[in-house]
TIVO-892706 format. One line per field, with one value per residue (C-alpha): residue number from 1; residue in one letter; chain; x, y, z. Coordinates in nm, 4 decimals, decimal comma. Layout:
N
n [NUM/...]
res [A/...]
chain [A/...]
X [X/...]
Y [Y/...]
Z [Z/...]
This chain:
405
n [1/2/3/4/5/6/7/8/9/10/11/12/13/14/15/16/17/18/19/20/21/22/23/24/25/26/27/28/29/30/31/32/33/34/35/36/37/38/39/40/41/42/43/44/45/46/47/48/49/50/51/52/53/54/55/56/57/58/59/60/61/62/63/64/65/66/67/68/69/70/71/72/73/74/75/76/77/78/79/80/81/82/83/84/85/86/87/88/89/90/91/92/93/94/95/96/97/98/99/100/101/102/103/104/105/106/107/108/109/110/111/112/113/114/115/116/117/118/119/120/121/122/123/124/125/126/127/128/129/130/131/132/133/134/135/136/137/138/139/140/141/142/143/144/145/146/147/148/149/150/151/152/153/154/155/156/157/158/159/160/161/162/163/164/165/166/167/168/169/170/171/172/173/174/175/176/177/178/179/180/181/182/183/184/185/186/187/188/189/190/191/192/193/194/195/196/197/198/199/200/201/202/203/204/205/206/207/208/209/210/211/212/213/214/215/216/217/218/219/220/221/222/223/224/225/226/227/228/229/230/231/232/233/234/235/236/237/238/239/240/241/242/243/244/245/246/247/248/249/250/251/252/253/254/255/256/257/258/259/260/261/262/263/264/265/266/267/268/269/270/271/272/273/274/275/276/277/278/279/280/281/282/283/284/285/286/287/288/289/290/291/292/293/294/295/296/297/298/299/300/301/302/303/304/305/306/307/308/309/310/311/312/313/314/315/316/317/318/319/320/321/322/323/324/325/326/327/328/329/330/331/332/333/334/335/336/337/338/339/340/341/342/343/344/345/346/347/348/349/350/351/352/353/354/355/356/357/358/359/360/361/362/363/364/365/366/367/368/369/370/371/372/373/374/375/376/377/378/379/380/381/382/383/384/385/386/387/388/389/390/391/392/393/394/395/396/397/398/399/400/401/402/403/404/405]
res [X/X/X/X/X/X/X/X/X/X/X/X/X/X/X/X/X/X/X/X/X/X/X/X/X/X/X/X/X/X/X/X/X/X/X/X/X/X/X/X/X/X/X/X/X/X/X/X/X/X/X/X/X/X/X/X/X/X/X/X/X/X/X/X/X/X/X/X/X/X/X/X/X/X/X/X/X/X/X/X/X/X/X/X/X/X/X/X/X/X/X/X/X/X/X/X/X/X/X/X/X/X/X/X/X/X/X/X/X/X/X/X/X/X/X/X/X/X/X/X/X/X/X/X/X/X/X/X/X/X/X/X/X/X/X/X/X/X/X/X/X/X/X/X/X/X/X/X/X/X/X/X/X/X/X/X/X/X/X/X/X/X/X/X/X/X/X/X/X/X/X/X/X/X/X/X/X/X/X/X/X/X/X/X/X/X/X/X/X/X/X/X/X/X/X/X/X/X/X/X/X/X/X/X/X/X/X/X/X/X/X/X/X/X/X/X/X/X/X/X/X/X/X/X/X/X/X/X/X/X/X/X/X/X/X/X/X/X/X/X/X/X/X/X/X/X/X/X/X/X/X/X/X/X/X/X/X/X/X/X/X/X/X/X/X/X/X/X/X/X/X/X/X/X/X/X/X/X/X/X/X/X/X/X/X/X/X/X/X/X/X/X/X/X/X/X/X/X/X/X/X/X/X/X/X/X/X/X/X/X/X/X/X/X/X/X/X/X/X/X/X/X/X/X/X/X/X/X/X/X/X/X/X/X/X/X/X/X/X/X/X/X/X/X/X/X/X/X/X/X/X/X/X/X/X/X/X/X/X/X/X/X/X/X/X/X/X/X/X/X/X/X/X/X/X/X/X/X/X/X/X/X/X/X/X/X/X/X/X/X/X/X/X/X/X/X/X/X/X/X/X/X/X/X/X]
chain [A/A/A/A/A/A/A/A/A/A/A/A/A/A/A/A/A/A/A/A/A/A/A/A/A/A/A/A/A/A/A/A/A/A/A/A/A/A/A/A/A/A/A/A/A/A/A/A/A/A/A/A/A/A/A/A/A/A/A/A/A/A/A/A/A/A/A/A/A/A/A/A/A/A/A/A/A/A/A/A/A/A/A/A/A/A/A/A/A/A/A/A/A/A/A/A/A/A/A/A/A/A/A/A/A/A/A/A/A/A/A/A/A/A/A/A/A/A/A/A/A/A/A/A/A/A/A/A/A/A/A/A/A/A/A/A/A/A/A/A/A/A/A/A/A/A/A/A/A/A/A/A/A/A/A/A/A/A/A/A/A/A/A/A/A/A/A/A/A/A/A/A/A/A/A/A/A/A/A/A/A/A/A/A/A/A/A/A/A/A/A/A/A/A/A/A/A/A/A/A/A/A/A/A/A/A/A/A/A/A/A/A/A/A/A/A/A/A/A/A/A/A/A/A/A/A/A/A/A/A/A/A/A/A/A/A/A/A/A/A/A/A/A/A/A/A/A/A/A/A/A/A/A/A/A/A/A/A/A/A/A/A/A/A/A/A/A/A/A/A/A/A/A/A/A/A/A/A/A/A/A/A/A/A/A/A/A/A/A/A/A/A/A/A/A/A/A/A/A/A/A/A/A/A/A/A/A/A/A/A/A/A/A/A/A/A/A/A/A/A/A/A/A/A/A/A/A/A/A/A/A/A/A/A/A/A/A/A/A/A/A/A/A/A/A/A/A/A/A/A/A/A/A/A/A/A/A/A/A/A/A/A/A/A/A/A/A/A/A/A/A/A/A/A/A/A/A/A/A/A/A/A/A/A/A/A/A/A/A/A/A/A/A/A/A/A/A/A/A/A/A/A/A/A/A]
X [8,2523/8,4332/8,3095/8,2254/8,2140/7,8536/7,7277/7,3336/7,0385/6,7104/6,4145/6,3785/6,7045/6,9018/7,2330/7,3646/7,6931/7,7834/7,9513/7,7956/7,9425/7,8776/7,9520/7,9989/7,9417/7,5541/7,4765/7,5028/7,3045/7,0413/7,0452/7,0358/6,7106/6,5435/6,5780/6,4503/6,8424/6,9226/7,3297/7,5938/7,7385/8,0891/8,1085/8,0469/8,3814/8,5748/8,7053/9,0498/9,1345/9,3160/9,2648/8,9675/9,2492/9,2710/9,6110/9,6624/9,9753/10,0088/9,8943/9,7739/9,3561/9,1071/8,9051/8,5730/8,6145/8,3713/8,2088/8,1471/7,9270/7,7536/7,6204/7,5434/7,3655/7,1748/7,0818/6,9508/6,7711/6,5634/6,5308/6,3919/6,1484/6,0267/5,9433/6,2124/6,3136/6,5990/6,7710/6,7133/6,8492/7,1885/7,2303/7,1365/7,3684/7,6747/7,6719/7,6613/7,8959/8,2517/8,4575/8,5565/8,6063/8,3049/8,1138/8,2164/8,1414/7,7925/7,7085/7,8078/7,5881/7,3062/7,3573/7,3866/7,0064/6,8978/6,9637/6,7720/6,9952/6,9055/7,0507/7,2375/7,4050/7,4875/7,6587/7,8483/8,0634/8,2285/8,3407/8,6085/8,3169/8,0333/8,1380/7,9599/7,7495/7,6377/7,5368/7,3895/7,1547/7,0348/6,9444/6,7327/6,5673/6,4769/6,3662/6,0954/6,0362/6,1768/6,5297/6,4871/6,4729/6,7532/6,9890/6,9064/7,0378/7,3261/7,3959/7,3689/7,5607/7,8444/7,8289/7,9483/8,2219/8,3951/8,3359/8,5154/8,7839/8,8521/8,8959/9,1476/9,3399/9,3522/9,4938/9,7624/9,8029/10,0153/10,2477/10,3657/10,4348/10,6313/10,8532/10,8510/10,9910/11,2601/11,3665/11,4406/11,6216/11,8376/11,9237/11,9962/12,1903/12,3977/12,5018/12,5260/12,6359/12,8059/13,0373/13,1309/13,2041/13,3961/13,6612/13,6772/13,7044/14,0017/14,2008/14,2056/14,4556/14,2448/14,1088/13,7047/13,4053/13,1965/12,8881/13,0746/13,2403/12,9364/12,7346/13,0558/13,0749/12,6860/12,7379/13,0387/12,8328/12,5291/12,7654/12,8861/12,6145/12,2643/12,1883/12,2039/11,9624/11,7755/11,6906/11,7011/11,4605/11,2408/11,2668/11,1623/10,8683/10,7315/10,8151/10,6719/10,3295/10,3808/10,3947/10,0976/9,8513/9,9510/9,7478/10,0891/10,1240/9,7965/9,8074/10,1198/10,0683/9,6996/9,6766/10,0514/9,8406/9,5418/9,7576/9,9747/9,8902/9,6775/9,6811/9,5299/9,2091/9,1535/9,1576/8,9092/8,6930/8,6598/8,6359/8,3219/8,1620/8,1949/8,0765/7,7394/7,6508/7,7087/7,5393/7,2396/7,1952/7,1902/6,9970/6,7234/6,7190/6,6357/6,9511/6,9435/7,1584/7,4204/7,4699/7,5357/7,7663/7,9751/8,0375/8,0437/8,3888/8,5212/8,5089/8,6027/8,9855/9,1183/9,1713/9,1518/8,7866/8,7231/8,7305/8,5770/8,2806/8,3015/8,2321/7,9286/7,8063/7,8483/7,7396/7,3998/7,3838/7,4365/7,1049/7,2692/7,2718/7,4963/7,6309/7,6868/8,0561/8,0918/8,1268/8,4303/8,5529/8,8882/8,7620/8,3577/8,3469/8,1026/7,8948/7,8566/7,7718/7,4972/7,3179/7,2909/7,1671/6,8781/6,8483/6,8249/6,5730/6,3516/6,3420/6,4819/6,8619/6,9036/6,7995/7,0317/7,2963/7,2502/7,2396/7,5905/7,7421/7,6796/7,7761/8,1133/8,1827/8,1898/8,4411/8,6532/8,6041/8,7098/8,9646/9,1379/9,0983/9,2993/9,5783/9,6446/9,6693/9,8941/10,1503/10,1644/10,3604/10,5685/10,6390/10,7573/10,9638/11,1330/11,2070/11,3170/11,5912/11,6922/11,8054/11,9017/12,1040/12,2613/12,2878/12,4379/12,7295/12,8756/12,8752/13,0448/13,4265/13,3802/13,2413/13,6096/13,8123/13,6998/13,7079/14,1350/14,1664]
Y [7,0315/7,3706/7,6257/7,9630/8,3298/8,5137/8,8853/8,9815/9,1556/8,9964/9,0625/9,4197/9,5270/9,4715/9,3708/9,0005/8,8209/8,4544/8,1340/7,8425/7,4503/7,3684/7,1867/7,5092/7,8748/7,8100/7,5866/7,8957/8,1454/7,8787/7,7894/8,1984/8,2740/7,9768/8,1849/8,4799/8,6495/8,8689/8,7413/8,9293/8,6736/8,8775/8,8609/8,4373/8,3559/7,9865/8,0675/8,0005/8,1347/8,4790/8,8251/8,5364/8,3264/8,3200/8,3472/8,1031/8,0948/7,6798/7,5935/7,9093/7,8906/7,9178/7,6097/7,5837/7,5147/7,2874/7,6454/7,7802/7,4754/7,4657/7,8463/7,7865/7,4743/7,6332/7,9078/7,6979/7,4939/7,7989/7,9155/7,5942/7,5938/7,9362/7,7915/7,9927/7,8086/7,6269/7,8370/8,1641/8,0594/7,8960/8,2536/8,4636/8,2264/8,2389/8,5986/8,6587/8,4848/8,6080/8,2422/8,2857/7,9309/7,8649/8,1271/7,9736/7,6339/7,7460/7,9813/7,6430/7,4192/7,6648/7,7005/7,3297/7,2753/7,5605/7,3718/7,0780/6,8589/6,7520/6,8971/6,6152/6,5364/6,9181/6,8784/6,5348/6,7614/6,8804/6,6689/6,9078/7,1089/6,8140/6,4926/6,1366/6,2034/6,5347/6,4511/6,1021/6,2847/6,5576/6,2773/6,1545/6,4320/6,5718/6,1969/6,2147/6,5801/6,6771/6,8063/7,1538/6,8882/6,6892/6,9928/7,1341/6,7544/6,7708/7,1236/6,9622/6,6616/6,9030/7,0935/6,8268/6,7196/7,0085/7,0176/6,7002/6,7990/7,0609/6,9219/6,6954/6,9926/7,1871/6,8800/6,8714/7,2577/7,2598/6,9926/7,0428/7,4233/7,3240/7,0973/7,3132/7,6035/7,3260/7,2493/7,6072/7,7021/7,3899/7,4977/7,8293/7,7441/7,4645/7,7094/8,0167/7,9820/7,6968/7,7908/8,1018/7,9104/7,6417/7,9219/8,0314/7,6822/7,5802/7,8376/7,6445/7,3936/7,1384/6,8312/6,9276/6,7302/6,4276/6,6239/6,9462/6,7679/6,5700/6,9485/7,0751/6,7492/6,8086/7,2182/7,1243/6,8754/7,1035/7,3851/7,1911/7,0516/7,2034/7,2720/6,9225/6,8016/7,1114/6,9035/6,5055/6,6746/6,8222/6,5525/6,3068/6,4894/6,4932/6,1240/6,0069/6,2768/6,0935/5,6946/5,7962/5,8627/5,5873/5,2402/5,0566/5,3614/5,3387/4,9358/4,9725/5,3217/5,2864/4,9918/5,1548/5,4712/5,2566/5,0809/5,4025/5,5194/5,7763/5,8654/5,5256/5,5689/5,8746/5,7834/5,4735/5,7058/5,9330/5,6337/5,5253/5,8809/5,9515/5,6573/5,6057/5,9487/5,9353/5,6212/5,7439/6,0657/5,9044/5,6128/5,8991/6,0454/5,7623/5,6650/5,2688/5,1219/4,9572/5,2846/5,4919/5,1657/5,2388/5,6151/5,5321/5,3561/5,5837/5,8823/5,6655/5,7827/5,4941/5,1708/4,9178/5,0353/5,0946/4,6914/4,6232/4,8914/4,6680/4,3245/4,4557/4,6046/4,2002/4,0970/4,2822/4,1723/3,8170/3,8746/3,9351/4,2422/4,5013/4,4137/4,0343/4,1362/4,4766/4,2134/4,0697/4,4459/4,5494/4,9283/4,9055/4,8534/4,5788/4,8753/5,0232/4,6523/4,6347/4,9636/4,9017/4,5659/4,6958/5,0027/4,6905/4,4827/4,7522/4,9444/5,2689/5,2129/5,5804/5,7440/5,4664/5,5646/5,9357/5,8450/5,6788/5,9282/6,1981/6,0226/5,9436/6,3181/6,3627/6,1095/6,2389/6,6095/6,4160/6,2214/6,5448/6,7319/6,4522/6,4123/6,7764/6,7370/6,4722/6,6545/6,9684/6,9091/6,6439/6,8676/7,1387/6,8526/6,7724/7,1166/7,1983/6,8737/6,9675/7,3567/7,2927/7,0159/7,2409/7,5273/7,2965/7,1278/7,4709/7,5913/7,2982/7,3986/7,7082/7,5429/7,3340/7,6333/7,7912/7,4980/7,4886/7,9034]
Z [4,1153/4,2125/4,4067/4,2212/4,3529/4,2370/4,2762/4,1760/4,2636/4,4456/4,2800/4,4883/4,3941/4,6973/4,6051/4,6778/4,6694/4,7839/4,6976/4,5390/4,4346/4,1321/3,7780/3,5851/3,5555/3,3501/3,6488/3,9119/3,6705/3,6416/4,0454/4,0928/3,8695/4,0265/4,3333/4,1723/4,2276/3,8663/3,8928/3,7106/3,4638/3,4435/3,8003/3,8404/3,8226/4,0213/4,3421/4,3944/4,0352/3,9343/4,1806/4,3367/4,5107/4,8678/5,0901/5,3724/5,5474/5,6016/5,9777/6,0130/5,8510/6,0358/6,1467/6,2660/6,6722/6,8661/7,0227/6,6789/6,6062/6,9388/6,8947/6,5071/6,6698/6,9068/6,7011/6,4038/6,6541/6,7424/6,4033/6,2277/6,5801/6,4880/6,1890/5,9338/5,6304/5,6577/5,3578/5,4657/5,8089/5,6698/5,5417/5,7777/6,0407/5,7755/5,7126/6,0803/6,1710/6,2468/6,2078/5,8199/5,8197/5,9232/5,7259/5,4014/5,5469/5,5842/5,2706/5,0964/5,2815/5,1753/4,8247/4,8119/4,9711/4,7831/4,4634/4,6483/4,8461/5,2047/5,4607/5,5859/5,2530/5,2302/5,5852/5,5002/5,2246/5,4997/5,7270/5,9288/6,0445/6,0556/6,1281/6,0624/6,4071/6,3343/5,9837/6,0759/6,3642/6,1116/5,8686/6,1455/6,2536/5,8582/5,8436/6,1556/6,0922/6,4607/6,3336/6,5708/6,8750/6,7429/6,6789/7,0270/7,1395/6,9557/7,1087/7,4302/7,3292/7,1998/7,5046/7,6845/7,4928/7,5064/7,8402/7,8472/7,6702/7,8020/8,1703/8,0597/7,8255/8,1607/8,3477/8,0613/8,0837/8,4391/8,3954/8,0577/8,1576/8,4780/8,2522/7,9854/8,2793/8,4077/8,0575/7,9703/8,3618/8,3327/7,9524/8,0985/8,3541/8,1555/7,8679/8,0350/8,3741/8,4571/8,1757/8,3719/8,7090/8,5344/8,3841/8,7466/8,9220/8,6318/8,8339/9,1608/8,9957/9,2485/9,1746/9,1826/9,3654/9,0966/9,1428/8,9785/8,7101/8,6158/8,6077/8,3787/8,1891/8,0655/8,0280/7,8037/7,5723/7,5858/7,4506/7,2141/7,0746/7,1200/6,8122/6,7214/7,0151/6,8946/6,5531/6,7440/6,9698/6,6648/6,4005/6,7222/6,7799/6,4172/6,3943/6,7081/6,5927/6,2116/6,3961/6,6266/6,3805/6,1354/6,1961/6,2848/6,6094/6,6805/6,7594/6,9371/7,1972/7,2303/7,4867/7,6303/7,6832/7,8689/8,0974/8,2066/8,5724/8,6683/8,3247/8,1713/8,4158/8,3050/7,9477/8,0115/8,2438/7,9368/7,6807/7,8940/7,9320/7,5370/7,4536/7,6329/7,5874/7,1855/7,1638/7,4238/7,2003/6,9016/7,0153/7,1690/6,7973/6,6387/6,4587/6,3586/6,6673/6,4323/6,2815/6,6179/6,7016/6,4108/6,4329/6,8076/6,7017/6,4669/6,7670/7,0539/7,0215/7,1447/6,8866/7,1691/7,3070/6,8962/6,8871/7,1686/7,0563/6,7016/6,8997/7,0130/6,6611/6,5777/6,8617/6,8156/6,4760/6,5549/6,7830/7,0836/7,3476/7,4158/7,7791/7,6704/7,4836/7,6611/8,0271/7,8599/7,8284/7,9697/7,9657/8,0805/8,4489/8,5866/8,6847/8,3076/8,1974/8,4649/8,3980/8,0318/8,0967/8,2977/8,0351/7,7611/7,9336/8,0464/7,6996/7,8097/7,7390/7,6043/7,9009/8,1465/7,8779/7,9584/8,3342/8,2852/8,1155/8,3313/8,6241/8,4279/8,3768/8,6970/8,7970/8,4724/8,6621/9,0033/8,8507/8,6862/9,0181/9,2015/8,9419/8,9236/9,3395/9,2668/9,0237/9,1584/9,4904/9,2245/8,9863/9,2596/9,4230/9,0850/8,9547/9,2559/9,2617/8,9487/8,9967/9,3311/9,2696/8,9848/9,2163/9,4878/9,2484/9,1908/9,5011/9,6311/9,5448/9,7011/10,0160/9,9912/9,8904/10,2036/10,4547/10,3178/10,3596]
């Protein structure tokens, strides 16, 4: 089906415009007049087709971010609560809504129930913006009529991810500037600089100290040939981004990126905390436990806990509980294992689940705070080394030329 471009009147003349998925032109008139809208049948034409066709620049479209969905969330939540039709709130959300990306992700979600889909199967068409949780807990909630609770969850649920995410972007934030500052003083220095004081030193006609022709040696090469470490340094990049995401990366780095310090604790610290509170969430909305399992897998990020998330989908199909494979786990502590155990046996696992997971965001927040404790005075000791020792290599023949004057 392609999307089509419509303009119309409602039936008291106000003028109306939208998008709408379809098989053909005939199909939008007819979905239109079922909704009482008069459309303009010179003016339903395909998007993406003649003066219709949109301009991206590659890389550069917008995308719908995780705080777009959590207001849209919230707001729907209240509006299905206050008892509007789901329809008329879809449109009143997407036309309000200053996100293109996500404004044309939501006019077409609500031409698509309009013409009488669910919502969830209008959702699951567009899986950048909804993903297989979001559209599996909206199945769930139009299925036991409570879908205003469940979206207010899944506000909450998203609320915390980001959260989540965003305390380990901001732990990435401060080190990856201070090496991205040495990188660009040392370049400096090497092709600017040192070139200078090496014209000068050639005039001694003395033999010069190792550390200055070491610093001279590398200025020389760098000269020479940055722009070809320009383009290594590139094409590495895209083929180390390329190997990462391909199944064969993904075996190899993902238990590498578990067992790295600091780092790998954080990782497994964030593993646990997204994983008990997706699973609690969905498990608290309903959702059949070997289906929150699954997606619980697919979103874990990580393809060794993705297994070990997988053993216990068999596991509990086999008739077994959760904690019996997840106390084999290299990535659930004993103390994980143990409160799901209890939450099993006393038939309130969603709310132990919740009870983990919050507890786990707080040792991710802890965790964060102590690393970026940790790298700061290291990252200040190594920039430091470097330009100093840079500084210091230079300034060494003049220290000799004035010890022989």
């Amino acid at each position: 089906m392609a999307i089509y471009v419509w303009e119309g009147k409602s039936s008291d003349g106000k003028k109306l415009k939208g998008e709408m998925e379809a098989v053909n032109a005939q199909a939008v008139f007819n979905a239109l007049k079922s909704q009482r809208i008069s459309p303009d049948t010179k003016k339903i034409k395909e998007k993406g087709k003649g003066l219709d066709k949109e301009l991206t620049i590659p890389g550069f479209a917008p995308k719908v971010k995780t705080k777009d969905m959590v207001i849209f969330t919230r707001q729907f939540s209240t509006m299905i609560d206050a008892g509007l039709p789901i329809v008329q709130g879809l449109e009143i959300l997407g036309k309000q809504h200053s996100n293109p990306a996500m404004k044309k992700t939501l006019m077409a979600v609500k031409d698509d129930v309009a013409t009488g889909g669910t919502l969830a199967e209008a959702l699951g068409k567009h899986p950048k913006a909804f993903d297989n949780l979001y559209v599996n807990m909206v199945a769930a909630g139009e299925a036991g009529g409570i879908l205003d609770i469940i979206l207010d969850r899944m506000a909450a649920y998203l609320e915390k991810m980001d959260k989540l995410k965003r305390q380990v972007k901001t732990a990435m934030i401060y080190p990856g500037v201070v090496v991205s500052a040495a990188a660009i003083v040392t370049s400096i220095l090497l092709i600017f600089v040192i070139p200078t004081f090496a014209d000068l030193f050639g005039s001694f006609g003395a033999a010069l100290p190792a550390p200055t022709r070491v610093v001279i040696s590398m200025s020389d090469f760098l000269v020479a040939y940055w722009h070809v470490m320009a383009v290594s340094g590139v094409a590495f990049y895209y083929l180390f981004r390329t190997f990462s995401k391909s199944d064969r990366g993904k075996d190899i780095l993902h238990p590498i990126y578990l067992k790295l310090p600091v780092f790998g604790e954080i990782i497994k610290k964030v593993a646990v905390a997204r994983f008990t509170r997706t699973l609690g969430t969905m498990l608290s909305s309903g959702v059949p436990i070997l289906d929150a399992l699954l997606i619980c897998g697919r979103t874990s990020g990580n393809r060794v806990i993705e297994r070990e998330i997988n053993a216990v989908r068999v596991s509990i199909s086999e008739g077994n509980t959760i904690a019996d494979p997840l106390s084999k786990s290299s990535v659930f502590p004993p103390m994980v294992v143990q409160m799901i155990a209890v939450g099993e046996s006393t038939g309130a696992l969603d709310a132990m689940l919740s009870k983990v997971a919050d507890f786990y965001d707080d040792e991710v927040e802890n965790a964060v705070n102590g690393m970026k404790q940790l790298i700061e005075p290291l990252m200040i000791l190594i920039l430091g080394t470097l330009v100093g020792g840079l500084v210091i290599a230079m300034y060494l023949p003049i220290f000799q030329l004035g010890s022989v004057i």
